[in-house]
C-alpha positions as CSV (number, residue, x, y, z in Angstrom):
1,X,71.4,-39.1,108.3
2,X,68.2,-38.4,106.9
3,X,66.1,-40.9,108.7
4,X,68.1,-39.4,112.1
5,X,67.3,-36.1,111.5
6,X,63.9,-36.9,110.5
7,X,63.2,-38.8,114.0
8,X,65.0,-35.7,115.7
9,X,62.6,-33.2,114.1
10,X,59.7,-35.7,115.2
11,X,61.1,-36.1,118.7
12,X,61.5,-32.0,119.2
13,X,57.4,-31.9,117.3
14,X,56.0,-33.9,120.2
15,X,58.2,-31.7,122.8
16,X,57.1,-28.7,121.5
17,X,54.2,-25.8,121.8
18,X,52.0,-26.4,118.1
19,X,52.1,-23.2,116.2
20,X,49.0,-22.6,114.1
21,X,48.7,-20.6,111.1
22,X,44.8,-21.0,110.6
23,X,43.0,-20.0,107.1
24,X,39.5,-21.5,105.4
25,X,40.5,-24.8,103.6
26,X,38.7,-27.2,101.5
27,X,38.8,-30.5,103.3
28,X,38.7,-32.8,100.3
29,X,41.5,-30.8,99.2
30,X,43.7,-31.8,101.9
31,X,42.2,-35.2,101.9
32,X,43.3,-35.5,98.3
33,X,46.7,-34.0,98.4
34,X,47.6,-36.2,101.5
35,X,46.2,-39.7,99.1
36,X,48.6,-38.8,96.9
37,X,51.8,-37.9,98.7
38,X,51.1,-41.6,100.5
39,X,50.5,-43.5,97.5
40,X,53.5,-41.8,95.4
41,X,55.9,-44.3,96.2
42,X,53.6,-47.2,96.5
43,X,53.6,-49.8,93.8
44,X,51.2,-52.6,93.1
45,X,48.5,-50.8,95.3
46,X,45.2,-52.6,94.6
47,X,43.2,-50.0,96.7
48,X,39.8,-48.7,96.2
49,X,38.5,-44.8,98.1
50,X,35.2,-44.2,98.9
51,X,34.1,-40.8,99.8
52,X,31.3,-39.4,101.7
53,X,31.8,-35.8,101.9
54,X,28.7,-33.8,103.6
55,X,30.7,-31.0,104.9
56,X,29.1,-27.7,104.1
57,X,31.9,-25.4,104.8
58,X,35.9,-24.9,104.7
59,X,37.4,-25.7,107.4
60,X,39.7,-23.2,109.5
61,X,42.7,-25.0,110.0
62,X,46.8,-25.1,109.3
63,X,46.8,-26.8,105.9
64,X,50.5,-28.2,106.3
65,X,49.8,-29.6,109.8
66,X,46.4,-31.0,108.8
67,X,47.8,-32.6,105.8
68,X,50.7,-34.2,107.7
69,X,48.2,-35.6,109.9
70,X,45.9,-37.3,107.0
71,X,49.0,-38.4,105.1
72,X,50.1,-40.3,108.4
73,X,47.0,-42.1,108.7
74,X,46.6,-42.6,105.4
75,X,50.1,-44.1,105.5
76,X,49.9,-46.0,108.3
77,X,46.0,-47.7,107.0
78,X,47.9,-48.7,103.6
79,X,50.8,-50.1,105.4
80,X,48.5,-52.1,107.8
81,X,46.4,-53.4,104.7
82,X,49.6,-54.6,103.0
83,X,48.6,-52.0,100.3
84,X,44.9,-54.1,99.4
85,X,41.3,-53.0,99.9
86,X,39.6,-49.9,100.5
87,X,39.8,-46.5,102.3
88,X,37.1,-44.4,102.6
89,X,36.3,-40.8,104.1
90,X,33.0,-39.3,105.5
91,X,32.9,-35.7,106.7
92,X,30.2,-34.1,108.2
93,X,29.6,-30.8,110.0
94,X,30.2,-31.6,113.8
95,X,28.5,-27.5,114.6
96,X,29.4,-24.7,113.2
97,X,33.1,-24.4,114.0
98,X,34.2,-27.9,113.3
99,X,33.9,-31.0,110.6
100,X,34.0,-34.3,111.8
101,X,36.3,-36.6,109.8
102,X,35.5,-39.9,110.0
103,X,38.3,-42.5,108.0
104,X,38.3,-46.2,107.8
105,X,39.7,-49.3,106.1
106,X,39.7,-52.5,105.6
107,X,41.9,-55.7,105.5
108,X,43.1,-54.7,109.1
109,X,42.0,-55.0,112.5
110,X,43.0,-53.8,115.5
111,X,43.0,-55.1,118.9
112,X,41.4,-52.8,121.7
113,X,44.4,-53.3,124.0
114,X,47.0,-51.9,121.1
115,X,44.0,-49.1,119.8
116,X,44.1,-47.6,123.9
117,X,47.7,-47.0,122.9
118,X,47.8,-46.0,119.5
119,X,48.5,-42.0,119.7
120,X,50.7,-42.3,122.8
121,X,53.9,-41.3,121.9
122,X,56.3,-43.7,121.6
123,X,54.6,-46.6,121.0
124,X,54.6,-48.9,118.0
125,X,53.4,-52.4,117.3
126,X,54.8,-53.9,114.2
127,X,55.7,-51.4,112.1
128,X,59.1,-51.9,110.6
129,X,61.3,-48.9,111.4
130,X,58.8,-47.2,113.4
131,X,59.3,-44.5,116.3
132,X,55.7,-44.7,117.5
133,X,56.0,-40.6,116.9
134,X,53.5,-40.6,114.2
135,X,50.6,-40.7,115.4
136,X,51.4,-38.6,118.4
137,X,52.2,-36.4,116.6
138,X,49.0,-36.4,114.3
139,X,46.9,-36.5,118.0
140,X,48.9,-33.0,118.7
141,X,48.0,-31.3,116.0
142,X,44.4,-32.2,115.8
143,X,43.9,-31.3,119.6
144,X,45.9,-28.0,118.8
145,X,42.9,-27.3,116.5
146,X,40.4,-28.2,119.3
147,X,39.7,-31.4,118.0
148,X,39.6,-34.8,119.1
149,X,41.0,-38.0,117.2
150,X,40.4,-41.6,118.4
């Protein structure tokens, strides 16, 4: 019932007008927060972060949304490295009104005809138990905050 009503809440998130509540928020904070509610559950993880951070200011965003974007990825990067190898963040300021977060990893590759494809909703490529809502979602959120994500 849980897993149902987790997919329904997903379903009615891409459906649905993003509500913003926007305040100054520490990047790395987020970026922190959201490692750790990915990596909670995780065990053996054999994973090394690297940071780059070279933002200069907070950035003016919903905190909750934000961080359910970042622990998706972040998710979705440890499940696609089978939980081996290395993340790593780099942050910079894009002008004055955004930061440009810039994640990677390793141990996984993939192919320009699934990456076209990857924040449409809907779509998954195997992921065990995936709705392909993710990452639509994620996409949502970020262009809510005037952003872009590729």
């Amino acid at each position: 019932i849980s897993s149902v009503n987790s997919m329904i809440a997903d379903i009615m998130e891409v459906g649905s007008k993003t509500n913003l509540t926007q305040e100054p928020t520490y990047i790395e904070t987020l970026i922190y927060q959201s490692l750790i509610d990915s990596m909670r559950y995780e065990d053996p993880l054999t994973i090394e972060i690297g940071y780059k951070l070279e933002h200069t200011s907070r950035a003016n965003v919903d905190a909750l949304k934000i961080s359910r974007v970042l622990t998706n990825l972040i998710a979705n990067a440890l499940q696609a490295m089978k939980y081996k190898g290395k993340l790593w963040f780099h942050t910079t300021d894009e002008n004055s009104e955004y930061i440009k977060v810039t994640f990677g990893n390793s141990n996984s590759f993939i192919p320009e005809g699934t990456r076209i494809h990857l924040f449409d909703a809907f779509f998954t490529k195997g992921k065990k138990n995936g709705t392909g809502l993710g990452l639509a979602i994620a996409k949502k959120i970020v262009e809510a905050h005037g952003g872009s994500i590729a």
